[in-house]
mmJSON file of the N, C-alpha and C atoms, coordinates in Angstrom:
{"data_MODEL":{"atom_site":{
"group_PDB":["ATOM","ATOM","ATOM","ATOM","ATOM","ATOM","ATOM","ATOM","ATOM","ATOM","ATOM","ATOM","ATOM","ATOM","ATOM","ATOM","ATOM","ATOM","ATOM","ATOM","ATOM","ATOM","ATOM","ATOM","ATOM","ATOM","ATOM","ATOM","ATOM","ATOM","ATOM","ATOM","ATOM","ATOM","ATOM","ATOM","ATOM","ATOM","ATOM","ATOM","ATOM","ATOM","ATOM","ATOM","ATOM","ATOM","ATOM","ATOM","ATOM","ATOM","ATOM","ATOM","ATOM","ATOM","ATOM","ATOM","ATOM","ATOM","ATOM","ATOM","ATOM","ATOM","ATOM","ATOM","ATOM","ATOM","ATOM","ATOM","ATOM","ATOM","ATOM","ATOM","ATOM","ATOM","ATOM","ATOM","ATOM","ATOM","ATOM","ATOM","ATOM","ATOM","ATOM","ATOM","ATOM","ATOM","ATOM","ATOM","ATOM","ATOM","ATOM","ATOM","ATOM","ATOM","ATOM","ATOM","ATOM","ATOM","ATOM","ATOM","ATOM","ATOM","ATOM","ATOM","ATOM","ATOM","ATOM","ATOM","ATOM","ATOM","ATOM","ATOM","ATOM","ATOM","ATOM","ATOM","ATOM","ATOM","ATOM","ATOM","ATOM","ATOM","ATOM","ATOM","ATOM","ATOM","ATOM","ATOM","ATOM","ATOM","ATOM","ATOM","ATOM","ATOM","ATOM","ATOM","ATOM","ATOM","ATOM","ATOM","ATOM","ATOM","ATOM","ATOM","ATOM","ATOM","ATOM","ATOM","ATOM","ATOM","ATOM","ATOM","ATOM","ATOM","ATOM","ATOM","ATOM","ATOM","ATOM","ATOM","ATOM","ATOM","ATOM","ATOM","ATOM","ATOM","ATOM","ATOM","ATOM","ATOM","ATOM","ATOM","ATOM","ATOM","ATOM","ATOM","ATOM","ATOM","ATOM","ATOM","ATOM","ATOM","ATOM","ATOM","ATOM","ATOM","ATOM","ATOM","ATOM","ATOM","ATOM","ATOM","ATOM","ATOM","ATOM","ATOM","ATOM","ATOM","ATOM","ATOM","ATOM","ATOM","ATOM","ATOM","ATOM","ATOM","ATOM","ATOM","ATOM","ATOM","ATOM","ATOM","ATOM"],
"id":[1,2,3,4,5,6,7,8,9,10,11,12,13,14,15,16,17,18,19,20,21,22,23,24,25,26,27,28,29,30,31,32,33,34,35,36,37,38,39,40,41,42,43,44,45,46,47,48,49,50,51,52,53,54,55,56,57,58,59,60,61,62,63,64,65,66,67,68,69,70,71,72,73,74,75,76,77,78,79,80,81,82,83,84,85,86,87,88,89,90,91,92,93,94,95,96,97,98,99,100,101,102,103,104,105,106,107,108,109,110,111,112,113,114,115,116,117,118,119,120,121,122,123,124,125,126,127,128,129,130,131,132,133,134,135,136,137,138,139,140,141,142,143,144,145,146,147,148,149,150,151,152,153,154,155,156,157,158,159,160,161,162,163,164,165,166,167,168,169,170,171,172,173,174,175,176,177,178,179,180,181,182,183,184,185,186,187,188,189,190,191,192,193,194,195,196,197,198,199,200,201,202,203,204,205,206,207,208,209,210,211,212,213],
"type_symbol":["N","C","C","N","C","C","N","C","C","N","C","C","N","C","C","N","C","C","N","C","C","N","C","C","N","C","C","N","C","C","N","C","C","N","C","C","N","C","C","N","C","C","N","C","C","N","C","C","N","C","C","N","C","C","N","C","C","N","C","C","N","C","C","N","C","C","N","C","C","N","C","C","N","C","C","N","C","C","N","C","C","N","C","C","N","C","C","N","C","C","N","C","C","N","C","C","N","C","C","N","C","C","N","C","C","N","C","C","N","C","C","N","C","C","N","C","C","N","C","C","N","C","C","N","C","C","N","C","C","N","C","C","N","C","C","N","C","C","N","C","C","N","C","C","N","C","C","N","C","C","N","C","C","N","C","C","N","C","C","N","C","C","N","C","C","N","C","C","N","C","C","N","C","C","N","C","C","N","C","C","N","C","C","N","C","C","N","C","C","N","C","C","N","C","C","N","C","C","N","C","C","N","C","C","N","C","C","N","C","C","N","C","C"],
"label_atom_id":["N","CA","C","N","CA","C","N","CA","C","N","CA","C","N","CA","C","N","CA","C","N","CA","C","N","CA","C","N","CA","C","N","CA","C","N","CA","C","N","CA","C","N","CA","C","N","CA","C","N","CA","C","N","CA","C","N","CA","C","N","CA","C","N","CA","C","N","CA","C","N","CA","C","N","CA","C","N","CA","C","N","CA","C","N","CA","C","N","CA","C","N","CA","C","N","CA","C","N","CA","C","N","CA","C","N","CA","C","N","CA","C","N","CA","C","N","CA","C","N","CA","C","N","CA","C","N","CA","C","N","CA","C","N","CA","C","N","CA","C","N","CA","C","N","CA","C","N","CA","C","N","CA","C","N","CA","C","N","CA","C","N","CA","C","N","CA","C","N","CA","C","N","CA","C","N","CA","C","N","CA","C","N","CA","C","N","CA","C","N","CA","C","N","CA","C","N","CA","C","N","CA","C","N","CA","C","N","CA","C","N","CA","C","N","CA","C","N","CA","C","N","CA","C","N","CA","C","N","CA","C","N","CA","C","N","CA","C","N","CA","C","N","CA","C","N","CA","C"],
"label_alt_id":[null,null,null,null,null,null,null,null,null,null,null,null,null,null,null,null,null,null,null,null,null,null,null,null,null,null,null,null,null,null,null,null,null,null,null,null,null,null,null,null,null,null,null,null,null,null,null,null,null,null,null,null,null,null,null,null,null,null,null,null,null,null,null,null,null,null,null,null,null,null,null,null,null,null,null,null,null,null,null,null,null,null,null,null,null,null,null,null,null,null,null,null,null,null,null,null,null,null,null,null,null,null,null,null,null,null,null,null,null,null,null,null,null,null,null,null,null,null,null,null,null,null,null,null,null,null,null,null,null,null,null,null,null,null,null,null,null,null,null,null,null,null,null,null,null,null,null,null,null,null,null,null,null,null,null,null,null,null,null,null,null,null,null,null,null,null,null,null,null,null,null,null,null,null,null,null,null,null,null,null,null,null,null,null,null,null,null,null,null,null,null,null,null,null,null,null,null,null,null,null,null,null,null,null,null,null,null,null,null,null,null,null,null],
"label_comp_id":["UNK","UNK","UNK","UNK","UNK","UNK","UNK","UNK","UNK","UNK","UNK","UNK","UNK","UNK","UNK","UNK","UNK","UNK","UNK","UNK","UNK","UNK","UNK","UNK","UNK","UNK","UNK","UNK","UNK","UNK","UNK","UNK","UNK","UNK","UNK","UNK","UNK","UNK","UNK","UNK","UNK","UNK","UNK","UNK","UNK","UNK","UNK","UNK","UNK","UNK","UNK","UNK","UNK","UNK","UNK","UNK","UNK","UNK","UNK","UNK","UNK","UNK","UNK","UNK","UNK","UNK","UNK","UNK","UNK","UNK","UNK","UNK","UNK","UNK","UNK","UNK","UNK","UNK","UNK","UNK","UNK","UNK","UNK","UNK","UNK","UNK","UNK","UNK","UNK","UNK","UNK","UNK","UNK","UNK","UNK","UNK","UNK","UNK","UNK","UNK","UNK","UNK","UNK","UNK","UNK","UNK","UNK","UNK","UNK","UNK","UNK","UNK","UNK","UNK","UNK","UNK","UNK","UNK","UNK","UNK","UNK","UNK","UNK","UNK","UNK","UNK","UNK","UNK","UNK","UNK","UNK","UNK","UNK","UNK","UNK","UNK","UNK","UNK","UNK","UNK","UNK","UNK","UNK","UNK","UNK","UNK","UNK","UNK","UNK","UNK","UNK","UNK","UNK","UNK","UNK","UNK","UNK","UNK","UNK","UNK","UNK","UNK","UNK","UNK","UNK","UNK","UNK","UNK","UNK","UNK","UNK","UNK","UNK","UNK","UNK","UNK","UNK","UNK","UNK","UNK","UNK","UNK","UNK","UNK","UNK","UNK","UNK","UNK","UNK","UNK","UNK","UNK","UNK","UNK","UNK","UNK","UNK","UNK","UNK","UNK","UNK","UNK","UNK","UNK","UNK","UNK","UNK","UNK","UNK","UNK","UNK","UNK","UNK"],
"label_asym_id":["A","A","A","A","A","A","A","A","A","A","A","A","A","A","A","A","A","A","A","A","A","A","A","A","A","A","A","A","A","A","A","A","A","A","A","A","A","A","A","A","A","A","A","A","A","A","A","A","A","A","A","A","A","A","A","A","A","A","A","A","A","A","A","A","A","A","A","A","A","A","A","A","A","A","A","A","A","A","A","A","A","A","A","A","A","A","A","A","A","A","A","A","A","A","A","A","A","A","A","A","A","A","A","A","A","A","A","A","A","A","A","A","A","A","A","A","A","A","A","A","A","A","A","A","A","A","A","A","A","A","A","A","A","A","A","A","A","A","A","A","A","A","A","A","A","A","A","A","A","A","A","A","A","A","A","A","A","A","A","A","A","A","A","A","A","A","A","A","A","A","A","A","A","A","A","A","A","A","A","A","A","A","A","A","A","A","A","A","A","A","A","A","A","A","A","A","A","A","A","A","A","A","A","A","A","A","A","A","A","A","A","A","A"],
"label_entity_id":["1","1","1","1","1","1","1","1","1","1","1","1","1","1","1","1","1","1","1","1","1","1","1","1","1","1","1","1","1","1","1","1","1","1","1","1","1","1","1","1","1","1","1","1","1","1","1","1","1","1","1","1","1","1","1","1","1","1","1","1","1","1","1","1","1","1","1","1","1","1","1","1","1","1","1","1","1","1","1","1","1","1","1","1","1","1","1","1","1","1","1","1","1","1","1","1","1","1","1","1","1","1","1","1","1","1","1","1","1","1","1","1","1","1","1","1","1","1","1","1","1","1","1","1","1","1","1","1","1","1","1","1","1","1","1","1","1","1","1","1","1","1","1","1","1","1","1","1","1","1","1","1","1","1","1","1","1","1","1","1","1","1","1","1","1","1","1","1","1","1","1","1","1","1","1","1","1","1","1","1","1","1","1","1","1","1","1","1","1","1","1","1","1","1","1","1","1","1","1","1","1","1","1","1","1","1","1","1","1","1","1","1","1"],
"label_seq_id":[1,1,1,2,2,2,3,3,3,4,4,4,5,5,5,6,6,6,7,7,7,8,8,8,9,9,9,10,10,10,11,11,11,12,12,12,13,13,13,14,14,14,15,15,15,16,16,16,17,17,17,18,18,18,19,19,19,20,20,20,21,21,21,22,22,22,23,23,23,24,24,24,25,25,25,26,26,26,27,27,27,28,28,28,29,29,29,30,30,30,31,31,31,32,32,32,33,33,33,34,34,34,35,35,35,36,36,36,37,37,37,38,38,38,39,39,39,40,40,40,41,41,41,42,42,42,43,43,43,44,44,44,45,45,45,46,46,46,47,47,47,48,48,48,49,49,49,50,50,50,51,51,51,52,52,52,53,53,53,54,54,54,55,55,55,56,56,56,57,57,57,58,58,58,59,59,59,60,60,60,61,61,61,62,62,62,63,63,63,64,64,64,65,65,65,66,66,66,67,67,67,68,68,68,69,69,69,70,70,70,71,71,71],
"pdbx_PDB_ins_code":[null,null,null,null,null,null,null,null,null,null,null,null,null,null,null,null,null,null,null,null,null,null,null,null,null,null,null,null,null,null,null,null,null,null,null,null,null,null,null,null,null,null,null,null,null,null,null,null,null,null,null,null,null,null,null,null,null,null,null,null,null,null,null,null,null,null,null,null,null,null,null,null,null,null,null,null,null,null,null,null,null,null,null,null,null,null,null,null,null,null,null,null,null,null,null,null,null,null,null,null,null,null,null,null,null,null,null,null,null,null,null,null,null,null,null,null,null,null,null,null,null,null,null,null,null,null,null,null,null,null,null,null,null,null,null,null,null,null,null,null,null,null,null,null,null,null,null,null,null,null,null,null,null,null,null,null,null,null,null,null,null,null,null,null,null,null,null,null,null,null,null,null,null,null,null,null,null,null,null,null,null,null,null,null,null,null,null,null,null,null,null,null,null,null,null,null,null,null,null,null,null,null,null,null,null,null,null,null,null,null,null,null,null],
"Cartn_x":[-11.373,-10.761,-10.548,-9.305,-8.86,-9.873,-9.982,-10.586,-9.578,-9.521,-8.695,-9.005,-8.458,-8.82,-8.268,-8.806,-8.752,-8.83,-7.868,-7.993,-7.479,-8.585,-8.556,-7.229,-6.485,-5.417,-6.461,-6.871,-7.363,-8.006,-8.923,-10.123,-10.004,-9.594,-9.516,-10.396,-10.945,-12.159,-12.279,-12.371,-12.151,-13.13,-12.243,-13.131,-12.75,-13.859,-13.018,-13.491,-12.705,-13.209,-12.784,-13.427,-13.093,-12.798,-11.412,-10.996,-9.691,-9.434,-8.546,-7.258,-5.815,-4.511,-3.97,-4.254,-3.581,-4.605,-5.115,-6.249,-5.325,-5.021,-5.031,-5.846,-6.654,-8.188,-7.596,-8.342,-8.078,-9.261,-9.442,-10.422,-10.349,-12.057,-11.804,-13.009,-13.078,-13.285,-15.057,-15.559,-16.922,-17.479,-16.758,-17.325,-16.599,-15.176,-14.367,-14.371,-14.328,-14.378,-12.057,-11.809,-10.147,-9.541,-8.241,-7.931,-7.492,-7.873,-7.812,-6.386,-5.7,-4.846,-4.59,-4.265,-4.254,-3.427,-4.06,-3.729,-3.989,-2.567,-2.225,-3.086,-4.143,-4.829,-4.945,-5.756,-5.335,-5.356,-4.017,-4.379,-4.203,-5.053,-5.057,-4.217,-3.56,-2.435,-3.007,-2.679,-2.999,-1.474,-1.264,-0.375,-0.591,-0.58,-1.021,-0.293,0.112,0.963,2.098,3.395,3.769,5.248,5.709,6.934,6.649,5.469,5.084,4.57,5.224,4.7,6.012,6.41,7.27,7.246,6.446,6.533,6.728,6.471,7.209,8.52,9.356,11.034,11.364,10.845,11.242,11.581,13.219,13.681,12.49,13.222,12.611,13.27,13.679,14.923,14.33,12.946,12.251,12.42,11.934,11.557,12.955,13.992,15.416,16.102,16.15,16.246,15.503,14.105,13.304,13.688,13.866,14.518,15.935,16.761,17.885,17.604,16.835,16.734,15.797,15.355,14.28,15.272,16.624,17.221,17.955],
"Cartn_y":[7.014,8.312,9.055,9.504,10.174,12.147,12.25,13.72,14.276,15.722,17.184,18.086,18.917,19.949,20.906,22.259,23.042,24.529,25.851,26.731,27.642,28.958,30.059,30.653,31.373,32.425,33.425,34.408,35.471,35.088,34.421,34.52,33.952,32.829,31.817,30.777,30.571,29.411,28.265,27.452,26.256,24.963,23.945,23.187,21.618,20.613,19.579,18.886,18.406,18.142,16.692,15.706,14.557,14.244,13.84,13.909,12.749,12.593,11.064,11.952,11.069,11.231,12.303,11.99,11.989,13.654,13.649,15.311,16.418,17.059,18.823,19.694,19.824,20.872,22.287,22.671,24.195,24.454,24.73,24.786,26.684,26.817,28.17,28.423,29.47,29.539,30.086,29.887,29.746,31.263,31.801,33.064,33.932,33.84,35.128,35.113,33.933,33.437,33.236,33.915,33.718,32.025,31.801,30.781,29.734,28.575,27.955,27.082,26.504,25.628,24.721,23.367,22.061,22.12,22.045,22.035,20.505,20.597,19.255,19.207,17.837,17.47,17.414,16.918,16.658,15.169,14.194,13.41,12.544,11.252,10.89,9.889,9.488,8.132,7.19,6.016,5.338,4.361,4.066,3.041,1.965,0.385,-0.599,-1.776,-2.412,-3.411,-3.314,-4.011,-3.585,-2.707,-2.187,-0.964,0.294,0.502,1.868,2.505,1.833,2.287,2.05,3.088,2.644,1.401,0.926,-0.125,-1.442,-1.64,-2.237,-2.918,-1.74,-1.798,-2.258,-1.755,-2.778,-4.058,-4.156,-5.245,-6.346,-7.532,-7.906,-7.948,-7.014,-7.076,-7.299,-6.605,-6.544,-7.924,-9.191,-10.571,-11.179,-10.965,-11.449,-10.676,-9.305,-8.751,-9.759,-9.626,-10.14,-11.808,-12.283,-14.144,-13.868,-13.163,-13.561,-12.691,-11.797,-11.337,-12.348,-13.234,-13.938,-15.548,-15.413,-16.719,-16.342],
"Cartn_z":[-33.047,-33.315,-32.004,-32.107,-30.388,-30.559,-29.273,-29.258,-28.636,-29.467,-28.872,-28.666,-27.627,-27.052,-27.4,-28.021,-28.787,-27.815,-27.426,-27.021,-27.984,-27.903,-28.993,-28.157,-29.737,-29.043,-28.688,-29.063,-28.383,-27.146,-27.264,-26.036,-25.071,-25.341,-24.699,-24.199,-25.273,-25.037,-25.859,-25.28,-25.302,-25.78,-26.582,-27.114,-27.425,-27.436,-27.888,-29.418,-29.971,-31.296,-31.762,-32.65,-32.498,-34.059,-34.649,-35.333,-36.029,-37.157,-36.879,-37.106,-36.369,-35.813,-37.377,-38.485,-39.817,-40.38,-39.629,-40.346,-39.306,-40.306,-39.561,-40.075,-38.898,-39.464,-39.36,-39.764,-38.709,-38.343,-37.255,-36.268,-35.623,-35.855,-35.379,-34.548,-33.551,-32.524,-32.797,-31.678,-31.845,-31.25,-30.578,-29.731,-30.695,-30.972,-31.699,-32.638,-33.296,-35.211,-35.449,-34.473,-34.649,-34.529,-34.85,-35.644,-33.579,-33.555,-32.242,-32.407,-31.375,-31.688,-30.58,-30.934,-30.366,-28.761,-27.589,-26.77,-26.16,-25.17,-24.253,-22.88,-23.333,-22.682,-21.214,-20.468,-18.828,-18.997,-17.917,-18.45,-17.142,-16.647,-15.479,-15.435,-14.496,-14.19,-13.607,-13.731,-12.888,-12.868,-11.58,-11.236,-10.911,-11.566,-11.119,-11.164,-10.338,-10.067,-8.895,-8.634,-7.677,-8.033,-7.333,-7.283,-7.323,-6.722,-7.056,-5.526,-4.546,-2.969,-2.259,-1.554,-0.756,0.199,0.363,1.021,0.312,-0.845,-1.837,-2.66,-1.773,-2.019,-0.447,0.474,1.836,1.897,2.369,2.501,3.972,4.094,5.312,6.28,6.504,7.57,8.877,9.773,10.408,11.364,10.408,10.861,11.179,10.502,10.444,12.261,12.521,13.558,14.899,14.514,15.68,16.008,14.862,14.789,16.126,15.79,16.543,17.972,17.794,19.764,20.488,19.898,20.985,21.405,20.434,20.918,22.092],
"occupancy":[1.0,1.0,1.0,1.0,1.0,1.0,1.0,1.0,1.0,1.0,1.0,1.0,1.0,1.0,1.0,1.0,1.0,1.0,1.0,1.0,1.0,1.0,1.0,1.0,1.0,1.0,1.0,1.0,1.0,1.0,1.0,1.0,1.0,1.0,1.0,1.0,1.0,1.0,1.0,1.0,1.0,1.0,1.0,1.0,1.0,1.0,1.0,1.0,1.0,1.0,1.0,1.0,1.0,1.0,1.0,1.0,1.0,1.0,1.0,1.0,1.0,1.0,1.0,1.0,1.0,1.0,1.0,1.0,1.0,1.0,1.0,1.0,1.0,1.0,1.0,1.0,1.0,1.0,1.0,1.0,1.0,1.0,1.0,1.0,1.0,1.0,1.0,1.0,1.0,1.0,1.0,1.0,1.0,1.0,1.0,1.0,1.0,1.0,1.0,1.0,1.0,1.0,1.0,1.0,1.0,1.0,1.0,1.0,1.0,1.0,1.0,1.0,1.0,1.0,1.0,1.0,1.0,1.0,1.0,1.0,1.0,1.0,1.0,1.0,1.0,1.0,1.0,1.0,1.0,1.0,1.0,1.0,1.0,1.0,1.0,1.0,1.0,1.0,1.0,1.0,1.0,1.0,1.0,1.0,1.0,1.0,1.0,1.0,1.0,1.0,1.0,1.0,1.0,1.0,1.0,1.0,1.0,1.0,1.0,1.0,1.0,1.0,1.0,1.0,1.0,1.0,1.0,1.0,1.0,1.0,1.0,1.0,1.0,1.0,1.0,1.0,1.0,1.0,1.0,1.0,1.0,1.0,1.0,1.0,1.0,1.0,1.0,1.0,1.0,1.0,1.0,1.0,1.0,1.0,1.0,1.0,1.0,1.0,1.0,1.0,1.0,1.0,1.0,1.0,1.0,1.0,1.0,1.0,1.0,1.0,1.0,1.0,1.0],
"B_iso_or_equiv":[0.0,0.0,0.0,0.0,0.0,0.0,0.0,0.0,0.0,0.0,0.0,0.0,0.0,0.0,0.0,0.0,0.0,0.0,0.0,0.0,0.0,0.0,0.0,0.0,0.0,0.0,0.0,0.0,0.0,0.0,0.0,0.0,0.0,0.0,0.0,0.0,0.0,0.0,0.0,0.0,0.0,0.0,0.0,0.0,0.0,0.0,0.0,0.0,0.0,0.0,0.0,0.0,0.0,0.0,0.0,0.0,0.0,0.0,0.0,0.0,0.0,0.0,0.0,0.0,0.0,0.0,0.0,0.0,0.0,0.0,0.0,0.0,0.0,0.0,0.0,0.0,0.0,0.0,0.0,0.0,0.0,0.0,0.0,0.0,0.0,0.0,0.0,0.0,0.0,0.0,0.0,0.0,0.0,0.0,0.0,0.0,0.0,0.0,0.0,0.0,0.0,0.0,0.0,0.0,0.0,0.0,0.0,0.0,0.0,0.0,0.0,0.0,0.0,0.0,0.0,0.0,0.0,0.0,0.0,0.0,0.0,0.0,0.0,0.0,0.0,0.0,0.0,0.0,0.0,0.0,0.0,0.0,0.0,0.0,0.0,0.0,0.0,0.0,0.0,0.0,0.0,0.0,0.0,0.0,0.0,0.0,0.0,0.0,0.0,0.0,0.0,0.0,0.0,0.0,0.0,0.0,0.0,0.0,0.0,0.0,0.0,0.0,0.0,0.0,0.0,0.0,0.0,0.0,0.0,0.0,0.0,0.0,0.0,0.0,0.0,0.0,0.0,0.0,0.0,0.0,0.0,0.0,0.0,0.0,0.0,0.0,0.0,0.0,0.0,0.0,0.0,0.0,0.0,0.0,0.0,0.0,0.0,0.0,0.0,0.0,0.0,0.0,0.0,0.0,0.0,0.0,0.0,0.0,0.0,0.0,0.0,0.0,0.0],
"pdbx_formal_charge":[null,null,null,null,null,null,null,null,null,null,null,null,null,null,null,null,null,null,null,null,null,null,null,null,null,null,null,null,null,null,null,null,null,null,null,null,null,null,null,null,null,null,null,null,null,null,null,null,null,null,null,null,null,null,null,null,null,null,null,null,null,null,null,null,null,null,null,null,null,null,null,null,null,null,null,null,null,null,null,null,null,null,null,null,null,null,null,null,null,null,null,null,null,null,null,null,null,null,null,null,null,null,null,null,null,null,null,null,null,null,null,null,null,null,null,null,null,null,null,null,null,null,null,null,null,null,null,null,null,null,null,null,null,null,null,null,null,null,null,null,null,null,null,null,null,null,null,null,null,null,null,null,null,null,null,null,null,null,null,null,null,null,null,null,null,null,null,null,null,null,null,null,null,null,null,null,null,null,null,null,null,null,null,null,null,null,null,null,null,null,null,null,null,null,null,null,null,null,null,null,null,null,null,null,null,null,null,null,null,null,null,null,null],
"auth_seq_id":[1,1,1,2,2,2,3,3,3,4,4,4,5,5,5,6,6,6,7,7,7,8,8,8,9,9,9,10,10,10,11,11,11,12,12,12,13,13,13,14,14,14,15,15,15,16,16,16,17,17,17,18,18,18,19,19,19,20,20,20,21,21,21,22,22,22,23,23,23,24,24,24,25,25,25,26,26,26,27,27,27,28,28,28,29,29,29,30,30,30,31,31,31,32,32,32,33,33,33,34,34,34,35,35,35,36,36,36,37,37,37,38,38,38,39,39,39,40,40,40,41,41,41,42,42,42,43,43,43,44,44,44,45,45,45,46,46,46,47,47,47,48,48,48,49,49,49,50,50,50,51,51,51,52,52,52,53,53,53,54,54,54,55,55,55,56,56,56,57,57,57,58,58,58,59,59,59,60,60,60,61,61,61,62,62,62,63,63,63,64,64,64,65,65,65,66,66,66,67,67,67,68,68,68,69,69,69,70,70,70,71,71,71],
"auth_comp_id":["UNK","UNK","UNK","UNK","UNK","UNK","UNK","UNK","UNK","UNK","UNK","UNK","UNK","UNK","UNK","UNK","UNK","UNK","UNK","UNK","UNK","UNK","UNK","UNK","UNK","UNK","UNK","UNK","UNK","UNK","UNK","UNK","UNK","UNK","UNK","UNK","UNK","UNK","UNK","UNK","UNK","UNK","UNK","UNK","UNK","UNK","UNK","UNK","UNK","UNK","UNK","UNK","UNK","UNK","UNK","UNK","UNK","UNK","UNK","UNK","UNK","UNK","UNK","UNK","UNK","UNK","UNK","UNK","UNK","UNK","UNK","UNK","UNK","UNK","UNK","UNK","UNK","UNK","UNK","UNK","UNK","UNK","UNK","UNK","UNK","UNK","UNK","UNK","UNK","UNK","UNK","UNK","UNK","UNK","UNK","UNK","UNK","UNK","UNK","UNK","UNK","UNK","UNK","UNK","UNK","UNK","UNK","UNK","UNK","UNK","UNK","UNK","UNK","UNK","UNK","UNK","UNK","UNK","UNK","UNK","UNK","UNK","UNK","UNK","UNK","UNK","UNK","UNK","UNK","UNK","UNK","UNK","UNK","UNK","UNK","UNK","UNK","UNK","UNK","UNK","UNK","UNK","UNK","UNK","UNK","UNK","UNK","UNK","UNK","UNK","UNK","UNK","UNK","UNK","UNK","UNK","UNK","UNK","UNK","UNK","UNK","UNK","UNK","UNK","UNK","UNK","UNK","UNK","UNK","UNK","UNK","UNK","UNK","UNK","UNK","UNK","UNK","UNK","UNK","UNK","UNK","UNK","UNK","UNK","UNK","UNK","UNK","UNK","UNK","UNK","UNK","UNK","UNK","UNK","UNK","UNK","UNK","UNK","UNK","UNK","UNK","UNK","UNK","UNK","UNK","UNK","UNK","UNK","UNK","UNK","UNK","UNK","UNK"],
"auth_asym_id":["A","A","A","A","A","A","A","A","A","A","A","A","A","A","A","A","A","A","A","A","A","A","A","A","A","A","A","A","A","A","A","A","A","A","A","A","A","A","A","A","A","A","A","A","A","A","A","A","A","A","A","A","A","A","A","A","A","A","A","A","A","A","A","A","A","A","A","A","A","A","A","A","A","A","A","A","A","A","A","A","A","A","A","A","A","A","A","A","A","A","A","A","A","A","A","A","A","A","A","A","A","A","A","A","A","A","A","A","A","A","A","A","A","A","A","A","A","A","A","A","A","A","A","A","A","A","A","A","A","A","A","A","A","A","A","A","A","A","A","A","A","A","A","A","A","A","A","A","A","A","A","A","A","A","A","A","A","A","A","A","A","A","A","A","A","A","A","A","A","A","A","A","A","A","A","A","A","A","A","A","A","A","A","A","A","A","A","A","A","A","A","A","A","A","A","A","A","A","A","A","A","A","A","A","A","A","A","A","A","A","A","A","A"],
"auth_atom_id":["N","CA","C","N","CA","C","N","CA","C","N","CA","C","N","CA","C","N","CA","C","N","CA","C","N","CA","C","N","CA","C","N","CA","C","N","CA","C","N","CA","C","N","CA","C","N","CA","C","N","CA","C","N","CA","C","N","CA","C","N","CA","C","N","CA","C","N","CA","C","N","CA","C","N","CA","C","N","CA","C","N","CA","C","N","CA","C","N","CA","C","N","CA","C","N","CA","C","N","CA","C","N","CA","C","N","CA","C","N","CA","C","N","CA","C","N","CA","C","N","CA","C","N","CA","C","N","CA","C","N","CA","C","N","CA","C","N","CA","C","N","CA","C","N","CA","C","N","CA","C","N","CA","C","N","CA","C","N","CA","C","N","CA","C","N","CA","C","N","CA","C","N","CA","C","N","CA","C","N","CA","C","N","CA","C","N","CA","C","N","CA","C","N","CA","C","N","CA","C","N","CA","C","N","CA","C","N","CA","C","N","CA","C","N","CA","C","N","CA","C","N","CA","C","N","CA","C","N","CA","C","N","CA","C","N","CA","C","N","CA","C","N","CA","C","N","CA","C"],
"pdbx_PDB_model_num":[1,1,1,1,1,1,1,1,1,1,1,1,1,1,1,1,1,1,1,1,1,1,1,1,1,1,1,1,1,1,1,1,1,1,1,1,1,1,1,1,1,1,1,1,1,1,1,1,1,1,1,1,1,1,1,1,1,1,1,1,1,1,1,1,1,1,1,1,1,1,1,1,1,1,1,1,1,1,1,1,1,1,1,1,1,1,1,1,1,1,1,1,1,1,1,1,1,1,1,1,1,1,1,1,1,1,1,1,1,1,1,1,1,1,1,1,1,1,1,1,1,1,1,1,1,1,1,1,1,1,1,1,1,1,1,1,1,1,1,1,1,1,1,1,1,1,1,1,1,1,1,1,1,1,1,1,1,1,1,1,1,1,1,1,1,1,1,1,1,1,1,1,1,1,1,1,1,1,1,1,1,1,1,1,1,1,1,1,1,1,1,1,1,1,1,1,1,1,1,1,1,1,1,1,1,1,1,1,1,1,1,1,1]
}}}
């Protein structure tokens, strides 16, 4: 079951609650008693594999240059 993060309109305090995709609770706030609503998470990236570095898309032009100045 995924967890959500829950911020009160008035107060603004915050919560997370663990709940399945298909339930809409209503969830209410623990300091004000007023009604909370489903806020967008923080969420971390990760990039893994290759095309994701500039150095990645670099042709080889480098070795091709240096081949013909040393003849």
């Amino acid at each position: 079951m995924p967890m959500y993060r829950y911020v009160c309109k008035s107060c603004g305090h915050e919560k997370v609650e663990l709940h399945s995709i298909n339930d809409n609770p209503d969830i209410s706030c623990d300091v004000c008693g007023s009604k909370m609503e489903r806020a967008i998470g923080r969420v971390g990236i990760v990039f893994k594999g290759s095309g994701f570095y500039i150095t990645d898309s670099r042709k080889s032009s480098s070795t091709s240059s240096t081949d013909s100045s040393s003849k």
